[in-house]
C-alpha positions as CSV (number, residue, x, y, z in Angstrom):
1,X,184.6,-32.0,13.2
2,X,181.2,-31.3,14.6
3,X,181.2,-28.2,17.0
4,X,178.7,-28.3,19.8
5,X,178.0,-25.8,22.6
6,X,179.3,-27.2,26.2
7,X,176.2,-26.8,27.9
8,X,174.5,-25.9,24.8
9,X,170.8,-24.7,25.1
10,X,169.1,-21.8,24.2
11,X,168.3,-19.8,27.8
12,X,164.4,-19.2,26.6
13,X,162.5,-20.2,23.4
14,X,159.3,-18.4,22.9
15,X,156.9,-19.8,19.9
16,X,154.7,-16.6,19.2
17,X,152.0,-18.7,17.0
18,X,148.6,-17.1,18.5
19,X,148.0,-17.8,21.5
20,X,150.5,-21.1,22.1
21,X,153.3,-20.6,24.2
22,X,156.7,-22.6,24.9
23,X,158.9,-21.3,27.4
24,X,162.3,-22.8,28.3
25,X,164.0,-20.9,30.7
26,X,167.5,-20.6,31.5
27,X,169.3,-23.4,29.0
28,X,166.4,-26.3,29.7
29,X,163.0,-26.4,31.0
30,X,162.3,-27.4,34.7
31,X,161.2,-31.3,34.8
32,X,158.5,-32.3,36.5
33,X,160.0,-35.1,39.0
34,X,159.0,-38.8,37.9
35,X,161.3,-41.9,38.5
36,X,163.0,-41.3,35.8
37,X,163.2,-37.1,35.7
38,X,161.4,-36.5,32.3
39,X,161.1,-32.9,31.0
40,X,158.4,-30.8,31.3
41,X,157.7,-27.3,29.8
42,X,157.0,-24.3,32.4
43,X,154.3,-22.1,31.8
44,X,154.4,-18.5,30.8
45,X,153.4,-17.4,33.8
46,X,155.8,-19.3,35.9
47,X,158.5,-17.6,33.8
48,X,157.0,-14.0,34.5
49,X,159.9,-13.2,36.3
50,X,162.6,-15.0,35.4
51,X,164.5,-12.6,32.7
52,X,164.2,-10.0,35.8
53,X,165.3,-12.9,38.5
54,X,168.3,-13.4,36.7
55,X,169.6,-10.3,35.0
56,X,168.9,-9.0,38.8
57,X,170.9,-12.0,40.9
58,X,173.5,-12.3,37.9
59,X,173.9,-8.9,36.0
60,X,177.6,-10.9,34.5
61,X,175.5,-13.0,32.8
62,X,174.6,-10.5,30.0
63,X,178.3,-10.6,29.1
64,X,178.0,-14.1,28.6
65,X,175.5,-14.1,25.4
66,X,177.5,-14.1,22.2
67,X,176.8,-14.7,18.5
68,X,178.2,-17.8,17.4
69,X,177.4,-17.6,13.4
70,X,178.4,-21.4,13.2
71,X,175.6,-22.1,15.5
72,X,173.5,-19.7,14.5
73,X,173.7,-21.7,11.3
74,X,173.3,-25.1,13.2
75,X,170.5,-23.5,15.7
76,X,168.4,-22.7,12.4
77,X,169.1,-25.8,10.8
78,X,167.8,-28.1,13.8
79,X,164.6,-25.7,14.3
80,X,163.7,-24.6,10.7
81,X,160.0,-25.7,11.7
82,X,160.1,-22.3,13.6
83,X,161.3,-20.6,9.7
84,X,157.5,-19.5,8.2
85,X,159.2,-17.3,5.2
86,X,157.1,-14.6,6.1
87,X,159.8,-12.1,6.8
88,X,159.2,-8.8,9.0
89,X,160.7,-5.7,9.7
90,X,164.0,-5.3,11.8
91,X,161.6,-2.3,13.9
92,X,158.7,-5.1,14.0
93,X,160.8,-7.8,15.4
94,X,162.3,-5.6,17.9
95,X,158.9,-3.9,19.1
96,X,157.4,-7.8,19.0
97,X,159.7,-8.9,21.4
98,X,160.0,-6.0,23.3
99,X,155.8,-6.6,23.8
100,X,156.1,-9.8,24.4
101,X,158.2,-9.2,27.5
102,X,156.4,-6.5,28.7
103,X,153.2,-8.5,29.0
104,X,154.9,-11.6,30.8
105,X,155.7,-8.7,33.5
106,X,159.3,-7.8,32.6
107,X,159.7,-4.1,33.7
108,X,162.9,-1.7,33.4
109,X,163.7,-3.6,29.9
110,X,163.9,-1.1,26.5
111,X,165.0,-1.7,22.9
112,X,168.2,0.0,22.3
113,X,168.7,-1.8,18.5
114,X,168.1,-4.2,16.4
115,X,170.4,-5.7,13.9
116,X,170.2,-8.2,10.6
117,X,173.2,-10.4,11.1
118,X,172.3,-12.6,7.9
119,X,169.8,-15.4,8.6
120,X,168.1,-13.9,12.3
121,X,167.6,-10.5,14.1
122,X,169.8,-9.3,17.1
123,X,167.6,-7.4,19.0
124,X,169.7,-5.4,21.4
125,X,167.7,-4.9,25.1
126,X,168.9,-2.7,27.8
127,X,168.4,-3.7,31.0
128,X,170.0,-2.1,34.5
129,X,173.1,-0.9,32.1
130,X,173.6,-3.6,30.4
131,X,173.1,-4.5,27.0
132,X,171.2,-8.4,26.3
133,X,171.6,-9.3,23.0
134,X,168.4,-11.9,21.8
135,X,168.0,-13.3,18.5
136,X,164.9,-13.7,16.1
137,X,163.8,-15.3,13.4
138,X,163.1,-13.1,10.5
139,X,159.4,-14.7,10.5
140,X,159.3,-13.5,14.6
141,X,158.1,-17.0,15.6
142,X,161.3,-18.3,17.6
143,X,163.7,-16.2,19.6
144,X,166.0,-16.6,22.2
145,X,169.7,-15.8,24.0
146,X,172.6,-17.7,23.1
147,X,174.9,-19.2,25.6
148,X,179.4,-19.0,24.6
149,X,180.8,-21.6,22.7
150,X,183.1,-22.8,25.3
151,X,184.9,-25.7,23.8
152,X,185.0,-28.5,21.3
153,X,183.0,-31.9,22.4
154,X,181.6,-34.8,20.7
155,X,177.7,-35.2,20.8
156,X,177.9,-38.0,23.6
157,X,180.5,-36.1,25.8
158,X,178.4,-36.3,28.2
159,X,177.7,-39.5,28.5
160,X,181.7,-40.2,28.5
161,X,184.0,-40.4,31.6
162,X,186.4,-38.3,30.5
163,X,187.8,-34.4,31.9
164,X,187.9,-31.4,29.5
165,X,191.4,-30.9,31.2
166,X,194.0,-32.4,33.0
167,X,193.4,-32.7,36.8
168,X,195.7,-31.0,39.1
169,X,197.1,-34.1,41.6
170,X,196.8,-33.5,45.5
171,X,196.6,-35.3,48.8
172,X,193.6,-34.3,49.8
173,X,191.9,-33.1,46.0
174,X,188.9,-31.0,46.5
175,X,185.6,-31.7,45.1
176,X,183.0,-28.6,44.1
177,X,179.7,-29.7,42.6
178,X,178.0,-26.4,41.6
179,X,174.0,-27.0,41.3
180,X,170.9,-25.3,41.9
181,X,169.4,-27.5,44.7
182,X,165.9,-28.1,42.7
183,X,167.4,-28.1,39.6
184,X,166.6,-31.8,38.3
185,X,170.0,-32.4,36.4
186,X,171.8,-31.2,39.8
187,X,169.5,-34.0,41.5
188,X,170.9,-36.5,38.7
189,X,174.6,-35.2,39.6
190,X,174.5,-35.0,43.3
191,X,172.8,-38.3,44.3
192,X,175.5,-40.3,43.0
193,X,178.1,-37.9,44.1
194,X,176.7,-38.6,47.6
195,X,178.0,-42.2,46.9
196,X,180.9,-41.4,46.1
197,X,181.8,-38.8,49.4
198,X,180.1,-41.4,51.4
199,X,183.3,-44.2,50.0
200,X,185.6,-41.0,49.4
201,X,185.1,-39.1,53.0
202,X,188.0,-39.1,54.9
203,X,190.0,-38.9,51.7
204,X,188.6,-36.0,49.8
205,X,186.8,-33.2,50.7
206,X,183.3,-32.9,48.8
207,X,181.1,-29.8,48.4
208,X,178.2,-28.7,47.0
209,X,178.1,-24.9,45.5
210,X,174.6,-24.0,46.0
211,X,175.0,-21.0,43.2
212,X,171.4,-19.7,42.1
213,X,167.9,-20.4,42.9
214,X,166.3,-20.0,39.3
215,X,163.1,-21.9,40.6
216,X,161.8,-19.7,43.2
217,X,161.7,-19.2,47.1
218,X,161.6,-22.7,47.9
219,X,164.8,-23.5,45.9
220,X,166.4,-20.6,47.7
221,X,165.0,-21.9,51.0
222,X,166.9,-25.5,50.2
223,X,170.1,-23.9,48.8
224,X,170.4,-22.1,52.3
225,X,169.6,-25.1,54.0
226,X,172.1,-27.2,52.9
227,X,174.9,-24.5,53.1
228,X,173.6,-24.3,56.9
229,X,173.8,-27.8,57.1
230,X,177.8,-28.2,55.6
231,X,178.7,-25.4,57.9
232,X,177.1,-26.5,61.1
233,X,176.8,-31.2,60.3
234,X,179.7,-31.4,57.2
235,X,179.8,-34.8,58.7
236,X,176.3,-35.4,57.9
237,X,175.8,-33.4,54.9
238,X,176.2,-36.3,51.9
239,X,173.7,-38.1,53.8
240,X,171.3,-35.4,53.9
241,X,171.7,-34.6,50.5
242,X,171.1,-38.6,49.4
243,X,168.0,-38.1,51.1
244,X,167.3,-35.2,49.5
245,X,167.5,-36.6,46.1
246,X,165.4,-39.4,47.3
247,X,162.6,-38.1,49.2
248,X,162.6,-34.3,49.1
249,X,162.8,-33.4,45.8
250,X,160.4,-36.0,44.5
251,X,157.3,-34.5,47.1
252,X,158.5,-31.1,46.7
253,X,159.4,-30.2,43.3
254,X,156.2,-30.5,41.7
255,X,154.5,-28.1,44.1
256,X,157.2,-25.8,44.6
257,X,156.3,-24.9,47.9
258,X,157.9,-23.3,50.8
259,X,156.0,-25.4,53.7
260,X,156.7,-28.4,52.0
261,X,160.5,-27.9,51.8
262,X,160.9,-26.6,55.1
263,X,159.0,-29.8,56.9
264,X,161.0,-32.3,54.8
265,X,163.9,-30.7,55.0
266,X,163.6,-30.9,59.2
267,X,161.8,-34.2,58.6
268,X,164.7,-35.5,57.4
269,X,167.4,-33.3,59.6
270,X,165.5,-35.0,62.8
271,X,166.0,-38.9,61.1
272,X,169.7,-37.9,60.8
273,X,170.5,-36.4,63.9
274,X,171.0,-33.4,62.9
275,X,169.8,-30.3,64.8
276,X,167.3,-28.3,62.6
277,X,167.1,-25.7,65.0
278,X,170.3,-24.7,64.7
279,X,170.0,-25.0,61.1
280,X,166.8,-22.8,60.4
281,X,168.2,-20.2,62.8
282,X,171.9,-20.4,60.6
283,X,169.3,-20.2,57.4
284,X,167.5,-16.7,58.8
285,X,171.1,-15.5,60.2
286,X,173.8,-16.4,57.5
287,X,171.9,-17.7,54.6
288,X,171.9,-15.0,52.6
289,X,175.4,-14.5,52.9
290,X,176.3,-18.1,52.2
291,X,175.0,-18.6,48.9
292,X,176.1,-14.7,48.2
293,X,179.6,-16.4,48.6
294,X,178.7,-19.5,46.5
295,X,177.3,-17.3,43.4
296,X,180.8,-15.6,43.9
297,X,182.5,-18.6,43.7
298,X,180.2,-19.7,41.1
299,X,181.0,-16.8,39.3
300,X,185.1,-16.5,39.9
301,X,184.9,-20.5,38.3
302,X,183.3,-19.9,35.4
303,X,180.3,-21.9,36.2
304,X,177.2,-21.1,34.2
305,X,175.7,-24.1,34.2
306,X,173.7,-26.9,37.2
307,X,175.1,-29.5,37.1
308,X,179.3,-28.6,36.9
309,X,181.7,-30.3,39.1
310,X,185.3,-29.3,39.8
311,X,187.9,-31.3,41.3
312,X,191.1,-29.1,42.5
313,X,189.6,-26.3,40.9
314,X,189.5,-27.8,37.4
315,X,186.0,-28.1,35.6
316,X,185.7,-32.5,34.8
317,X,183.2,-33.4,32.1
318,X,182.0,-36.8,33.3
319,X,178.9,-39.0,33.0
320,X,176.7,-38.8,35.7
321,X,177.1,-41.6,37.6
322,X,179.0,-42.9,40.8
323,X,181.2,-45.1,39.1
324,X,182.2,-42.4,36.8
325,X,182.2,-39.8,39.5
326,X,184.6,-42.1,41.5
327,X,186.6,-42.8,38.5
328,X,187.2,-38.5,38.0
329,X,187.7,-37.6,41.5
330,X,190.8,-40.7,42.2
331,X,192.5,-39.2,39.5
332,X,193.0,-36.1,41.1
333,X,195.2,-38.0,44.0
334,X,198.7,-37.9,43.8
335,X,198.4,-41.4,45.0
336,X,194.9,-42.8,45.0
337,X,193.5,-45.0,48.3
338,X,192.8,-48.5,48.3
339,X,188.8,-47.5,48.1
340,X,189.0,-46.1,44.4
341,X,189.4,-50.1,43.4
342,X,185.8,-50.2,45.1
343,X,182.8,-50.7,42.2
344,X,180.3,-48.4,42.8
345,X,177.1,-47.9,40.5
346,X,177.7,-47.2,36.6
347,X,173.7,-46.7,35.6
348,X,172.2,-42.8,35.0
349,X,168.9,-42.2,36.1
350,X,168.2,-40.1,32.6
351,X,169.5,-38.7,29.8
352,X,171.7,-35.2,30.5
353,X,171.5,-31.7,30.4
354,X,171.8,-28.7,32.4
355,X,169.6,-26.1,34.0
């Protein structure tokens, strides 16, 4: 049986070769928005911060990096390109990466140890009390922090319709889609899940858990926007957040700028009658404390990945696409409504993964 990560990645891959960079940051690359959403790499400096942004927001997350041996085995296997032979010093791997860091801005980080652990390094970081493991290869030309080995899946899980666990039944189930609001696999999630709350809407409740803003401070000017928005319009929420998908993030993600989220986002609020001053003042006044309450929920679920949907609390692994979405959620009824025999769209817009 071929084990897998669920949500495999590596957080961040650095190719020290010179002067050539590759940084992925936090499980997969941003993507640069095309019809189809095809990766894209960021650049160092975009990722200057990013260690600090999340260690900061999400100091739980350090708990999370394990050493999986079997994958360590797998990892080296799939990226043995990286493997030069040229072996250095546990004290020069540590001190390498320790540099490295340091020059992309990373302050208040120190090198408690460094271990051999067979076929790569742990280096050990500190970092506001807490201890980061990262691993290197002995060469010191790839590195990077390994997410748990949460379960056994099958290469194409993702692509299957089917749930990692049975779904607790209910009247009235409860659907969570947990999602950075820029991240482009969250798009790929929550534009057909808008389909599916738009058939769905009187019969399930749907929400999106706007967790963690890994892009910047336009992604956490659109995660507060759309909490604002399901606390003051629920009603009108799915349709904002289908025109989201379709209009927003395609002008705004590229440029990741402030201006130009804020005046699509009321662009859009105005076309849908919904009252964007109420919103931006619900944004300055409770925004802060509404995604604080959906990184705790985040958190208290599990979640540690954009895109992950729950239905009556119960993490479903499902292709992302309305069909599919429609298929997971009318099996959490304990009797399911005439509109689940309703054909809704089985295409993905692109291949998965997570952010």
């Amino acid at each position: 049986m071929l084990i897998l990560f669920y949500q495999f990645i590596l957080s961040k891959y650095i190719f020290l070769n010179q002067n050539i960079y590759k940084w992925f940051f936090h499980k997969l690359a941003m993507e640069e928005n095309k019809e189809a959403i095809t990766p894209s790499e960021n650049s160092i400096s975009e990722s200057k911060t990013s260690l600090v942004d999340v260690m900061r927001k999400n100091p739980w997350v350090a708990s999370t990096f394990v050493l999986g041996l079997f994958v360590l085995v797998l990892l080296i296997t799939n990226f043995s390109g990286g493997l030069t032979g040229n072996i250095i010093s546990e004290d020069e791997a540590g001190e390498k990466l320790l540099a490295f860091y340091q020059s992309s801005g990373v302050e208040g980080l120190s090198l408690k140890s460094v271990e051999d652990v067979g076929s790569v390094y742990q280096v050990n970081f500190e970092y506001q009390n807490n201890t980061i493991p990262l691993y290197m290869t002995k060469d010191g030309n790839l590195a990077g922090s390994l997410n748990p080995i949460n379960e056994e899946i099958s290469p194409d899980a993702s692509q299957q319709n089917s749930q990692t666990q049975e779904i607790t039944k209910s009247d009235k189930p409860v659907v969570d889609l947990f999602i950075w609001s820029y991240c482009p696999y969250g798009v790929q999630a929550q534009g057909p899940l808008a389909e599916v709350a738009k058939l769905l809407k009187d019969k399930a409740e749907f929400n999106t858990i706007l967790y963690y803003d890994g892009h910047g401070a336009f992604e956490t000017q659109q995660n507060k926007i759309q909490a604002c928005i399901q606390k003051l319009a629920k009603d009108k929420y799915w349709d904002y957040a289908a025109g989201f998908v379709k209009t927003i993030y395609p002008k705004c993600s590229s440029s990741r700028d402030v201006a130009c989220d804020k005046d699509e986002s009321v662009k859009l609020m105005k076309s849908l009658g919904i009252d964007s001053t109420k919103v931006l003042a619900c944004v300055d006044s409770d925004g802060e404390s509404l995604i604080k309450a959906y990184a705790d929920k985040a958190q208290a679920s599990g979640v540690s990945g954009s895109p992950t949907l729950t239905i009556n609390g119960v993490k479903v692994n499902s292709a992302r696409t309305a069909d599919a979405y429609k298929t997971s959620v009318c099996s959490g009824f304990n009797t399911a409504p005439s509109q689940c025999g309703t054909a809704l769209s089985s295409t993905a817009t692109a291949s998965s993964g997570n952010c």
